[in-house]
N, C-alpha and C positions, 0 to 999 in steps of 0.2 A: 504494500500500500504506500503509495505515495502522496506527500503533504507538502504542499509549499505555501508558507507563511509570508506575507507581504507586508511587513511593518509600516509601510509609507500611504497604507490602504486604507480610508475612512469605516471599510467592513470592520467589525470586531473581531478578533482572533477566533474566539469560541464557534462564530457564523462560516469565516471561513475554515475550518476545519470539519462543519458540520456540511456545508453545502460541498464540498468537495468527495466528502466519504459517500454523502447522497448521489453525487454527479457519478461515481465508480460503480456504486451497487446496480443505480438502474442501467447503465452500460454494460455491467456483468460482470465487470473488471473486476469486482468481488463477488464471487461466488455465492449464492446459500449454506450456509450455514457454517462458511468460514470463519474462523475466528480472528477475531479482530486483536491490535496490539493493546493491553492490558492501559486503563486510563492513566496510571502512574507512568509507564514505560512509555505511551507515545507522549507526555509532559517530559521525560525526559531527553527524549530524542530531538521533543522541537525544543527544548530549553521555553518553556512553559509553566504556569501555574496549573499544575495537578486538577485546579478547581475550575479550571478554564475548560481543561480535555476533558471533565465532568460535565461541565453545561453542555459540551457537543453532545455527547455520548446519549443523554438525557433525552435531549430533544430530538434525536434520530429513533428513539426508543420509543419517546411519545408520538411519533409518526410511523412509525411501526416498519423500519425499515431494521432495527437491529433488536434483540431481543439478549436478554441479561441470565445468565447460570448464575445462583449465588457459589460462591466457590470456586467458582471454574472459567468465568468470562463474558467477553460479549461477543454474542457471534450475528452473522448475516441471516436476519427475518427470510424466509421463502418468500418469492418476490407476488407482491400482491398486484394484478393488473391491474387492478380497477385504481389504487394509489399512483400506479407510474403513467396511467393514462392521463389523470386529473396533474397531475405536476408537468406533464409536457403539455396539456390544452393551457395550461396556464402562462409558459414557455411563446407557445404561438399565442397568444393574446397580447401579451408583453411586446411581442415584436411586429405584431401587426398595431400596436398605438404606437411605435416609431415609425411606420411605415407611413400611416398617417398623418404624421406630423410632420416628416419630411414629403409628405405630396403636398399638403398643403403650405408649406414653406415655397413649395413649387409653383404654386398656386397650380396645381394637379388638379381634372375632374375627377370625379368618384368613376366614370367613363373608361376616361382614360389607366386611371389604377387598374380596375377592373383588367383593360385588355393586358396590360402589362402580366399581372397575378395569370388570366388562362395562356398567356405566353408563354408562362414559366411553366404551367403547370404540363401543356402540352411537349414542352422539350425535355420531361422526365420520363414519357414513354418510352 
């Protein structure tokens, strides 16, 4: 698993750590029911507050991407469709209000968008 920390980044550590391990599991790049680096041991990897790699851990857990062994770890949740569906409609939603904002910056019709968007769509056939 790989973590890269961006100190000069308005994100908070805890966020990027959480959104990156999220970004891996629904890619696949971690596996089901992998186990993940212990909260102490990835704090000490990134040279981190233990209570930091705790809020990630947490909130990946309350989202139900990682699930917790007392004793034994945290490992990678079986992947739930219906969660990796709703996090990527949200993905295209987010980048379809940039899309609109840079048409309209264009002074773009909705027309014009439009054909652009079945242009694209047609040159992935």
């Amino acid at each position: 698993m790989n973590i890269f920390i961006d100190v000069k980044s308005n994100t908070p550590i805890y966020d990027q750590i959480y959104s990156q391990i999220k970004q891996q599991i629904i890619s696949g790049e971690l596996a089901e029911n992998e186990m993940l680096p212990s909260i102490r041991g990835l704090a000490k990897d990134l040279k981190i507050s233990f209570i930091t790699t705790k809020r990630a851990y947490e909130e990946l857990e309350k989202e139900g991407f990682i699930y917790t062994i007392q004793a034994k770890g945290c490992y990678v949740a079986p992947k739930n469709l219906e969660l990796i569906r709703e996090t990527n409609l949200k993905k295209i939603e987010e980048h379809i209000d940039a899309v609109i904002e840079l048409a309209a910056a264009c002074e773009m019709s909705g027309d014009e968008l439009l054909e652009i968007i079945k242009f694209a769509l047609e040159a992935e056939k």
